[in-house]
DRENKEKE-842868 format. One record per residue (C-alpha): residue number from 1; y, x, z; residue in one letter. Coordinates in steps of 0.05 Angstrom, whole numbers. Layout:
! DRENKEKE-842868
REC:k:north:east:up:r
REC:NUM:Y:X:Z:A
...
***
This chain:
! DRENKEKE-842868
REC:k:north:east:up:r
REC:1:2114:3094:2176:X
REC:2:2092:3100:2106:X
REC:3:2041:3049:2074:X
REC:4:2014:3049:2006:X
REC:5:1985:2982:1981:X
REC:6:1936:2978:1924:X
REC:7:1919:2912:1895:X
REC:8:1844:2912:1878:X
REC:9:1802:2872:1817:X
REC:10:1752:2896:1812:X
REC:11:1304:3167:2198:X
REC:12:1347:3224:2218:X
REC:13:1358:3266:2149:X
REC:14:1379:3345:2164:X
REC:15:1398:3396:2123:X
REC:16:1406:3455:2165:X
REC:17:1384:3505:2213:X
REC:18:1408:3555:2274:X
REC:19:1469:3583:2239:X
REC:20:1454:3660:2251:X
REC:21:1436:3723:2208:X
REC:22:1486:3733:2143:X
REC:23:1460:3697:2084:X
REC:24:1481:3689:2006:X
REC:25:1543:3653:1994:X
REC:26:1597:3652:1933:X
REC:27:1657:3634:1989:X
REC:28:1705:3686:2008:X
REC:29:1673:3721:2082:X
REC:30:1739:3750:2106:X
REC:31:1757:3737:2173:X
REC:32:1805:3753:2239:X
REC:33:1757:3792:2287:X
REC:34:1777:3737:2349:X
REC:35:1796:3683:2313:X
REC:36:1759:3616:2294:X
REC:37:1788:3577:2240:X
REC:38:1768:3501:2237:X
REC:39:1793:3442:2193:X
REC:40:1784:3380:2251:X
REC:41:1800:3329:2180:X
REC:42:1864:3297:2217:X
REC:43:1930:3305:2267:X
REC:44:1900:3291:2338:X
REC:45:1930:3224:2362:X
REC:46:1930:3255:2435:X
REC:47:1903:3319:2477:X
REC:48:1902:3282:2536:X
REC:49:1828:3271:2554:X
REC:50:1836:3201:2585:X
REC:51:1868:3172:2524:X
REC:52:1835:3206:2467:X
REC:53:1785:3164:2416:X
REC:54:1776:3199:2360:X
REC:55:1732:3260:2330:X
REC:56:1782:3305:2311:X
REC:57:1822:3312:2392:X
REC:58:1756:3308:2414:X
REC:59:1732:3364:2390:X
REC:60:1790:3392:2409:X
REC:61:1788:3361:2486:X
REC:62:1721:3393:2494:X
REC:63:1754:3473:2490:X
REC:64:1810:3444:2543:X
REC:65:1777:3413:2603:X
REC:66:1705:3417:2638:X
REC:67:1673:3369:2682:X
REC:68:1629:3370:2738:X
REC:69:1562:3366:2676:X
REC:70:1565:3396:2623:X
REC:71:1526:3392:2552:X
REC:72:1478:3433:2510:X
REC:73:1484:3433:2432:X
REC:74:1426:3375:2436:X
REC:75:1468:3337:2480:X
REC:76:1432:3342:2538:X
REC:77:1471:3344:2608:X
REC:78:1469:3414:2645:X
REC:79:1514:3440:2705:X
REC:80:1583:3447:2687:X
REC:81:1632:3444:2742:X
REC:82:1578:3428:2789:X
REC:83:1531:3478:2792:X
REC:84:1484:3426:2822:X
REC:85:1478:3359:2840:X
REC:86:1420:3304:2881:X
REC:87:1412:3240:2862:X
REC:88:1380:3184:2919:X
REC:89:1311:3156:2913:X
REC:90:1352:3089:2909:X
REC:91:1391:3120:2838:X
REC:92:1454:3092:2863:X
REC:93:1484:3158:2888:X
REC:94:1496:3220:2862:X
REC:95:1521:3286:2909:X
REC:96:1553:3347:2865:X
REC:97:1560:3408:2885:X
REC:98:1615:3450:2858:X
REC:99:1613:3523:2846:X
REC:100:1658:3585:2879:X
REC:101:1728:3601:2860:X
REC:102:1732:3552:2804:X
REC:103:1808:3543:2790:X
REC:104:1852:3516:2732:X
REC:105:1884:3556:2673:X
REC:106:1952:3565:2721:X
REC:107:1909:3604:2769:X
REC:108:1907:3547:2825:X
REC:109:1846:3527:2860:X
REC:110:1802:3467:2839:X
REC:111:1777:3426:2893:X
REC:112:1735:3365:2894:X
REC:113:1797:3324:2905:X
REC:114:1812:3338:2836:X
REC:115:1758:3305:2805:X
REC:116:1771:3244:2850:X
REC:117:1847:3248:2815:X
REC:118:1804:3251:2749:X
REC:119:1768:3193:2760:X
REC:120:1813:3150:2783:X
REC:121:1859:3165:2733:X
REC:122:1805:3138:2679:X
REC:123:1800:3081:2709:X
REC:124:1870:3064:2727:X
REC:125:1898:3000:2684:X
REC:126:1969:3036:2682:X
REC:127:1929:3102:2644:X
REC:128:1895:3057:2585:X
REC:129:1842:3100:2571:X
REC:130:1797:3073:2520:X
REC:131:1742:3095:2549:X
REC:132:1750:3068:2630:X
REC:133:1678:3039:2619:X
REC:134:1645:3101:2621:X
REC:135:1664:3093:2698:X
REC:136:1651:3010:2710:X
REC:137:1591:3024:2738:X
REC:138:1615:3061:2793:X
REC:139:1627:3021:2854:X
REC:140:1693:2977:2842:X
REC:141:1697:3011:2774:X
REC:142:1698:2943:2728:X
REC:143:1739:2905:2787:X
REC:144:1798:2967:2782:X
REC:145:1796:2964:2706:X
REC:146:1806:2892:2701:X
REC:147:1868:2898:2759:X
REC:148:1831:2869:2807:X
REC:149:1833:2931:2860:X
REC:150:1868:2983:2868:X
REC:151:1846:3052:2842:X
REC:152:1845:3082:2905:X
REC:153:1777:3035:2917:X
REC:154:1732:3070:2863:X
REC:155:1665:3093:2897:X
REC:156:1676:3168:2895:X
REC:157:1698:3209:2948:X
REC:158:1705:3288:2974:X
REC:159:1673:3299:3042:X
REC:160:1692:3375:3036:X
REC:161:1727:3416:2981:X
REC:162:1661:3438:2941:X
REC:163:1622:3359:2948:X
REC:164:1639:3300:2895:X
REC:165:1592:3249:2922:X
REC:166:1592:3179:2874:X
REC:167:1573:3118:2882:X
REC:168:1539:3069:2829:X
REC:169:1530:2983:2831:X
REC:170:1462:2993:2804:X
REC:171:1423:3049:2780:X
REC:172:1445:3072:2712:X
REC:173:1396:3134:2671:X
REC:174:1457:3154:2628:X
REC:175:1502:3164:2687:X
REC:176:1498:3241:2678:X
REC:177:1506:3236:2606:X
REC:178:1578:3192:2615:X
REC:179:1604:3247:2656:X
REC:180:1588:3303:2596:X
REC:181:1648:3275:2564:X
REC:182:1724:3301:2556:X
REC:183:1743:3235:2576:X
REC:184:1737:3262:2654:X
REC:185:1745:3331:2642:X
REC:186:1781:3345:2706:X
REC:187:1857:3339:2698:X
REC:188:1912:3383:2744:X
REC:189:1943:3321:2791:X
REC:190:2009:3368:2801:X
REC:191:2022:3380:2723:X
REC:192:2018:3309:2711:X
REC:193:2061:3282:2761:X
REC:194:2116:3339:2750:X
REC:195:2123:3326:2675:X
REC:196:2088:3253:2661:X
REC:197:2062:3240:2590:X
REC:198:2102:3307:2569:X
REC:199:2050:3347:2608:X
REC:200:1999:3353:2539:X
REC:201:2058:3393:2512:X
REC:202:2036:3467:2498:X
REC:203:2092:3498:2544:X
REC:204:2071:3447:2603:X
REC:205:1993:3436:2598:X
REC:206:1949:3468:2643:X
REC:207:1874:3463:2633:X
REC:208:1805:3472:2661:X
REC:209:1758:3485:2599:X
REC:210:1747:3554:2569:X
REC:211:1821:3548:2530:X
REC:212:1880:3541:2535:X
REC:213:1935:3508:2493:X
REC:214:1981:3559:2474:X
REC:215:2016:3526:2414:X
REC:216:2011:3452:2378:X
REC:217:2050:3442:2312:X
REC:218:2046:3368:2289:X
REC:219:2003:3365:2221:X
REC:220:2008:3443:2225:X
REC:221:1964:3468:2275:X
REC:222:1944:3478:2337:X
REC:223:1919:3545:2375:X
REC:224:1878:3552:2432:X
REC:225:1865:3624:2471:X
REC:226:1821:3635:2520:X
REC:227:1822:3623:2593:X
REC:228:1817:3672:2629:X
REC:229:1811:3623:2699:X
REC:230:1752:3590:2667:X
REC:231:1688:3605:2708:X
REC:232:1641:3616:2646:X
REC:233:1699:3659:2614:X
REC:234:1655:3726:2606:X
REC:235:1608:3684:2568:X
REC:236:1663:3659:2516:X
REC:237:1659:3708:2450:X
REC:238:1721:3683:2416:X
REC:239:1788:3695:2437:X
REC:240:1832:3649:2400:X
REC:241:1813:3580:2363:X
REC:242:1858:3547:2306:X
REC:243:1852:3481:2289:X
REC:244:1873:3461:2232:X
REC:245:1887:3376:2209:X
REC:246:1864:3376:2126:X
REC:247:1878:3299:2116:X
REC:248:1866:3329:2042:X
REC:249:1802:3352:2046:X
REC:250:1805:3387:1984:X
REC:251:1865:3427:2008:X
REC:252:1817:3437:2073:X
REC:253:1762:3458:2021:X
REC:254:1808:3504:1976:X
REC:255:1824:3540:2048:X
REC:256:1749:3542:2060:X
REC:257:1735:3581:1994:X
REC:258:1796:3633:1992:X
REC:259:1765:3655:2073:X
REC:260:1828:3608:2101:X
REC:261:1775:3573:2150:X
REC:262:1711:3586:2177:X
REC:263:1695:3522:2190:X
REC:264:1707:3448:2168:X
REC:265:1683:3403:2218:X
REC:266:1671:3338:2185:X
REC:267:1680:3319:2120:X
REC:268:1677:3357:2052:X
REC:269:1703:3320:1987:X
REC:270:1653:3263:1971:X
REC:271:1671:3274:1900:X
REC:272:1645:3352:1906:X
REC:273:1589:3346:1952:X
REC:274:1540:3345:1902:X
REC:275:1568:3413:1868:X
REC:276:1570:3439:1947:X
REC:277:1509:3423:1949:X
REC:278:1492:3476:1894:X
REC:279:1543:3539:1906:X
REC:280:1537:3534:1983:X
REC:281:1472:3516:1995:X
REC:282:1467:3557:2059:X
REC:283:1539:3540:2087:X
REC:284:1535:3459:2078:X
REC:285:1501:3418:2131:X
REC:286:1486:3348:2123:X
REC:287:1466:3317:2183:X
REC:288:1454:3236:2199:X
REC:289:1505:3216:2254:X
REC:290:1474:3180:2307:X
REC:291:1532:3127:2295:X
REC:292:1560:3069:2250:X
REC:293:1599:3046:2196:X
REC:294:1628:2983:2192:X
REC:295:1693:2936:2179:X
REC:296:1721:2887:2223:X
REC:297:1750:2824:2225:X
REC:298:1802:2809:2265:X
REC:299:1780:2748:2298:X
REC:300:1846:2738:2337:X
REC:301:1862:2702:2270:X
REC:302:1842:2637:2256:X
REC:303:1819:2643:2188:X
REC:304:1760:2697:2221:X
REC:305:1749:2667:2282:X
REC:306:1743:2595:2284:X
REC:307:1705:2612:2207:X
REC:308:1631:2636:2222:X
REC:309:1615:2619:2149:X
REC:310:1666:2658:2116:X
REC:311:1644:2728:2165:X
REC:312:1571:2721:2142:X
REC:313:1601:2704:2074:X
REC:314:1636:2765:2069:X
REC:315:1569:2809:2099:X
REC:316:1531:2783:2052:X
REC:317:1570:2792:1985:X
REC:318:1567:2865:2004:X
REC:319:1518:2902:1958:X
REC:320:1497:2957:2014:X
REC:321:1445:2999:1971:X
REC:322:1500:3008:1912:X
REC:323:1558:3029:1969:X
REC:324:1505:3091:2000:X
REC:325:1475:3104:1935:X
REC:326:1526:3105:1883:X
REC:327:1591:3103:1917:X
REC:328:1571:3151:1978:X
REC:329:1513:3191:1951:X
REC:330:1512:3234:2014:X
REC:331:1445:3204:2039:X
REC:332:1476:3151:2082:X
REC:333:1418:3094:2109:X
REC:334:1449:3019:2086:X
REC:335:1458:2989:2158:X
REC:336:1442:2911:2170:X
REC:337:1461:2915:2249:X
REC:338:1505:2922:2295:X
REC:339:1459:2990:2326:X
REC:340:1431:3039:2296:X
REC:341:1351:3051:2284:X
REC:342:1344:3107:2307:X
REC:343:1375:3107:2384:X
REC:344:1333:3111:2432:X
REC:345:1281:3131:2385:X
REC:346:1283:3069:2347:X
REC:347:1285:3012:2410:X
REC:348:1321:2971:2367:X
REC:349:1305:2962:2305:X
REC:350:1286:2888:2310:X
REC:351:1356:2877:2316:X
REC:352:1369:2861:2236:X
REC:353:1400:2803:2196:X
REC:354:1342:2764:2173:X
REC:355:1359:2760:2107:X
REC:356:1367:2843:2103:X
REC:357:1309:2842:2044:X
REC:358:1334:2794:2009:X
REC:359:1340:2815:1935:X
REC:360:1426:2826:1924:X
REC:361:1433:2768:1887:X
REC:362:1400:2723:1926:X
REC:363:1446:2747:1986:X
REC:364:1505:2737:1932:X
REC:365:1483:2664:1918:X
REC:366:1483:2648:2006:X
REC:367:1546:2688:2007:X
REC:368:1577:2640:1955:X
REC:369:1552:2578:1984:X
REC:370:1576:2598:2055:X
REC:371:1643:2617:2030:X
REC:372:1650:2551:1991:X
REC:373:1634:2509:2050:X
REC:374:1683:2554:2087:X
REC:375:1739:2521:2043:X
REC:376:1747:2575:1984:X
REC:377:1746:2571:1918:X
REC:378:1770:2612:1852:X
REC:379:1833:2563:1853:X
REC:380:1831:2578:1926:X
REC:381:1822:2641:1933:X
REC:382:1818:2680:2011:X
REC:383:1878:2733:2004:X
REC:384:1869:2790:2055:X
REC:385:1898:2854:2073:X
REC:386:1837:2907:2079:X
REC:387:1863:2968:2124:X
REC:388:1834:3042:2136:X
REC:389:1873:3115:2145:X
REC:390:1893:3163:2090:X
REC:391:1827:3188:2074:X
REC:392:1800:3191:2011:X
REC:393:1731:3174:2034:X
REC:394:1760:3115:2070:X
REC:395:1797:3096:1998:X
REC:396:1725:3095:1952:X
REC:397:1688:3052:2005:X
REC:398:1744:3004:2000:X
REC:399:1759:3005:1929:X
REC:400:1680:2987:1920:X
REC:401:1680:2934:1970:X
REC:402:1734:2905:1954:X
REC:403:1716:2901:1883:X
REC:404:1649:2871:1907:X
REC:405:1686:2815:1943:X
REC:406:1729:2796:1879:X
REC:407:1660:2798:1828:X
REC:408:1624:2753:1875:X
REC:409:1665:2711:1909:X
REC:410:1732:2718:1875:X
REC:411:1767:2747:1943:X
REC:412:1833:2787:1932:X
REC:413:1847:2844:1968:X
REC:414:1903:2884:1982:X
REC:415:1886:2950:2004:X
REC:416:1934:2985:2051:X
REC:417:1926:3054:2088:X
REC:418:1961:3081:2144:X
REC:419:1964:3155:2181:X
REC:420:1918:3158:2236:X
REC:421:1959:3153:2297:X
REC:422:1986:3084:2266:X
REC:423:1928:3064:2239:X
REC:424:1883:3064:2303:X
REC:425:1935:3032:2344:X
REC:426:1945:2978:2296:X
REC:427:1869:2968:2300:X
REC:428:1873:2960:2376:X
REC:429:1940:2912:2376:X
REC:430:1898:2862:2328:X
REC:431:1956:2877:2276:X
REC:432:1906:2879:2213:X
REC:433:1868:2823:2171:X
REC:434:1806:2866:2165:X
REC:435:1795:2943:2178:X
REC:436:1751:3003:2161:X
REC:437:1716:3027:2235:X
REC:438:1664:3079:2251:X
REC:439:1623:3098:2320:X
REC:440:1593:3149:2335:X
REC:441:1551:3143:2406:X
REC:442:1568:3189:2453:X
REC:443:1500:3195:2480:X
REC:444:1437:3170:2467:X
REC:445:1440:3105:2492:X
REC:446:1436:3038:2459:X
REC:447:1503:3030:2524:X
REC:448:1549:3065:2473:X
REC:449:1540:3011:2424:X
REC:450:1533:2954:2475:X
REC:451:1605:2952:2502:X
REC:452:1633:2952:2425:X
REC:453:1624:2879:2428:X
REC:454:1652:2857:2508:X
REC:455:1707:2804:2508:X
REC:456:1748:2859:2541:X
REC:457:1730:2921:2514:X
REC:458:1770:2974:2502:X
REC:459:1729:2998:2437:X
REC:460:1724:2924:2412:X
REC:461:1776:2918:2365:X
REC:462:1744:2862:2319:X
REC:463:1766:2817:2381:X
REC:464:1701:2782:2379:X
REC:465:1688:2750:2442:X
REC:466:1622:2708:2471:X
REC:467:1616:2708:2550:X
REC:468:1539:2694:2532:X
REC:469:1542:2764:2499:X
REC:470:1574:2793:2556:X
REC:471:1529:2748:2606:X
REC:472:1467:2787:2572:X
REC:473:1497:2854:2573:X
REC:474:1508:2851:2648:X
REC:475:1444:2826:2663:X
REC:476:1417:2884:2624:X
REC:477:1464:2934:2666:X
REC:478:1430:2900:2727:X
REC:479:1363:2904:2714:X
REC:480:1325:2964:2739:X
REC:481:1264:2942:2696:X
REC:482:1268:2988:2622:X
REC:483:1230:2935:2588:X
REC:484:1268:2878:2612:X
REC:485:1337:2912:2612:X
REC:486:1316:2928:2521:X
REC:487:1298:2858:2509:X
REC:488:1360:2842:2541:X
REC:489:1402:2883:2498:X
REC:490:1359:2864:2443:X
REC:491:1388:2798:2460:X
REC:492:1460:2814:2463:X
REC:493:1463:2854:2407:X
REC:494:1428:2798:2361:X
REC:495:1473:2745:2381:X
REC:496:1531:2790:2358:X
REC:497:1506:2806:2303:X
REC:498:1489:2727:2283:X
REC:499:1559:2720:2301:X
REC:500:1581:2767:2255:X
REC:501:1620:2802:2304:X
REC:502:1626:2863:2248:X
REC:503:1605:2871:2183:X
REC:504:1558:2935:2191:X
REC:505:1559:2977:2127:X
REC:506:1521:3041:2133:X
REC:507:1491:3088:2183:X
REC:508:1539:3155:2160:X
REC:509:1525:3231:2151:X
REC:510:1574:3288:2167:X
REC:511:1571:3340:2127:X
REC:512:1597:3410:2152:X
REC:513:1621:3469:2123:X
REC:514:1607:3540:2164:X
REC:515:1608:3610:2137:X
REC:516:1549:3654:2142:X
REC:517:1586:3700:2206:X
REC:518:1592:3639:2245:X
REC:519:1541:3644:2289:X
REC:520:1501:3609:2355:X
REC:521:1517:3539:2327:X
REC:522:1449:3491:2323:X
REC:523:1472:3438:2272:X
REC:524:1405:3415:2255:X
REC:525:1399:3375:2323:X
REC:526:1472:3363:2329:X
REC:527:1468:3295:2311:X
REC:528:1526:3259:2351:X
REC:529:1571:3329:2322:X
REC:530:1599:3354:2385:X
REC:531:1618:3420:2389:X
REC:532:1655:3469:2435:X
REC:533:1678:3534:2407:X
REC:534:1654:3573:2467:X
REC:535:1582:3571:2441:X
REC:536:1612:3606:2377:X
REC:537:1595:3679:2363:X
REC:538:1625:3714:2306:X
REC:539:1555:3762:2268:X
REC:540:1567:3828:2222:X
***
């Protein structure tokens, strides 16, 4: 492992619409005839659905497996695997019903036992899977994930080979929208016991999306064809996907322009978006993520957690309109919460520091009080390493920050960036001072931001911990009363953020590049940027 270290001194917005008919463009509109081209921005980590966290094996994760529901491109849930599916008047249980013949990319039947497999596999302690809590609330789902009982206990069960009936604690109106995600795309039980955690491997996995993996070279690329198993395989245009990691995205972009890719996924240069912006105006998309951008501090340390003063110290000093407007300059919303205000169609925008419209340097003034009676000074200065991965993005919102924390408060920062894989399991170990983090809900929910902040949860890597957070959150989870349930989370999610649990930084954009050919792809209302590749067409 390689780390550089730098010492430092120093409502929705949418630019897009359906992609379809040709338009102008100065880029180069070569293409293969059955091949799609994307830059996914970084190596994926993992393509094994339980333990993948990140955007760019995501993306990748939602080509390779199905699940019983699937998703539109506005994120709603539609049959997938299940062609259908009842729900009880009580909301507590929900009875799929698969379709014929569906079978996995080796040709061999799926069955409803398969899913169970699936399931239980997510939730298992021994898998890890960051995102187990998609499934707590399915009867015995917390108790497994905390050890408690065995896996074989989870409230899901096959009475025949075409019925997946589950069972819930309480009622829960995102239930269908958890199971749109890779995370329990159904997994072949054989394949993974015959070749353990080789069984991802190109020459070993076996799948149950509308691809297959049919070769992975590390920071090369990896190539998907289609499968020809898949039950929605007539509707699939494209024969053959190739993903491609651009850490550099101007090497990404330079492939973009000479007709290398058809599509970068992500991320553009922020240092060229504003000349993008003016030779590609119909291929660049700018769209707000329904997500956020913050830092965290690792409170496993006792300088952070025992140091309430110092956390809001450090918020405060941090001069949010300058980072989205001068730094960014990609139409990023400044963000003073731990949610967003615009899921849920703005539920939750009373959750806000109270001292958000405060001029800046009246915030700087508090900040420096607060860090003095924290114990710092400019002959005692706080020294901290600030983390994030190779990114060049990643690098300006540091620099910038970190010089903010020197001008105001005389902090010193090293900077120090890792490669993804390392850099995301540091984050999760605790082995970082303070480190660049970004969400991005998976549905909209004000749940996906909830469970950021647990004492045990598996996205929580700040550490933070309050069992009267968690208290909230689970009487919120219990309720069957929408008003009460909000001003429960409104609750929670204030007393995290008065803890300082994070520092929130911005609400960000992702801006995607997609040539005028690409076609079928709504990016206007794709606003948590989810994709699969068999919507894709390819236009004269």
């Amino acid at each position: 492992m390689r780390i550089k270290k730098v010492f430092c001194g120093s409502q929705i917005i949418c630019f897009g619409l359906i992609l379809g008919a040709c338009s102008h463009s100065e880029s180069t509109l070569q293409h293969p005839l059955d091949t799609l081209r994307i830059d996914v921005g970084s190596e994926a980590p993992t393509l094994d659905p339980a333990l993948s966290e990140d955007a760019a094996a995501g993306r990748i994760i939602n080509d390779l497996f199905a699940g019983l529901v699937d998703f539109d491109q506005q994120n709603n849930p539609i049959p997938g695997m299940a062609e259908s599916w009842n729900i009880s008047a009580n909301g507590k249980t929900y009875t799929f019903h698969l379709r014929d013949n569906l079978k996995f990319s080796d040709g061999s039947r799926i069955t409803a036992n398969d899913f169970i497999y699936t399931y239980r596999r997510v939730v298992d302690p021994k898998t890890a899977s960051g995102h187990n809590y998609l499934l707590a609330g399915v009867v015995n789902g917390n108790k497994i994930i905390k050890g408690e009982l065995p896996p074989t206990s989870l409230g899901i069960s096959a009475p025949d080979a075409k019925t997946v009936v589950i069972q819930l604690d309480h009622p829960d109106a995102n239930f269908l929208n958890y199971l749109t995600l890779g995370t329990v795309g159904v997994v072949s039980q054989k394949t993974i016991s015959k070749y353990a955690s080789a069984w991802t491997q190109a020459q070993n996995m076996v799948t149950s999306g509308a691809y297959v993996l049919s070769e992975h070279v590390v920071n090369g690329h990896i190539l998907l064809t289609k499968n020809p198993y898949y039950f929605q395989e007539s509707q699939v245009a494209i024969a053959k996907v190739d993903f491609f990691p651009y850490v550099d995205h101007n090497a990404g972009l330079s492939a973009y322009k000479t007709g290398g890719l058809d599509l970068v996924y992500q991320s553009v240069p922020i240092d060229q978006y504003q000349n993008l912006k003016q030779q590609y105006p119909s291929e660049l998309h700018t769209i707000q993520q329904e997500g956020i951008y913050f830092y965290d501090l690792n409170q496993l340390l006792p300088q952070f957690k025992n140091n309430p003063e110092l956390r809001q110290a450090l918020s405060m000093a941090i001069d949010r309109n300058a980072l989205v407007n001068k730094v960014l300059g990609q139409g990023e919303t400044e963000l003073y919460s731990n949610v967003t205000s615009t899921v849920e169609s703005g539920a939750y925008t009373s959750v806000r520091y109270s001292w958000a419209d405060l001029p800046y340097d009246e915030q700087v003034k508090i900040a420096q009080q607060l860090y003095a009676k924290a114990g710092y000074s400019a002959s005692h200065p706080l020294k901290i390493d600030l983390s994030y991965n190779t990114d060049d993005l990643h690098k300006k919102i540091a620099l910038a920050i970190a010089g903010m924390w020197k001008s105001t408060l005389g902090v010193e920062v090293i900077l120090s960036n890792q490669e993804w894989k390392t850099f995301i399991a540091s984050r999760h170990s605790g082995n970082y001072v303070v480190a660049r983090d970004r969400w991005v809900a998976d549905y909209n929910s004000v749940t996906s931001y909830t469970q950021l902040y647990l004492c045990n949860g598996m996205q929580n890597n700040s550490h933070y911990c309050n069992p009267a957070y968690d208290k909230l959150v689970t009487a919120a989870e219990n309720s069957s009363d929408l008003a009460q349930q909000q001003q429960l989370y409104r609750q929670a999610l204030t007393l995290a953020l008065n803890d300082y649990a994070i520092i929130p930084l911005f609400q960000p954009n992702y801006s995607k590049l997609v040539k005028p050919y690409v076609s079928n792809l709504d990016v206007e209302h794709n606003f948590f940027n989810v994709e699969q590749s068999k919507w894709v067409k390819f236009s004269d």
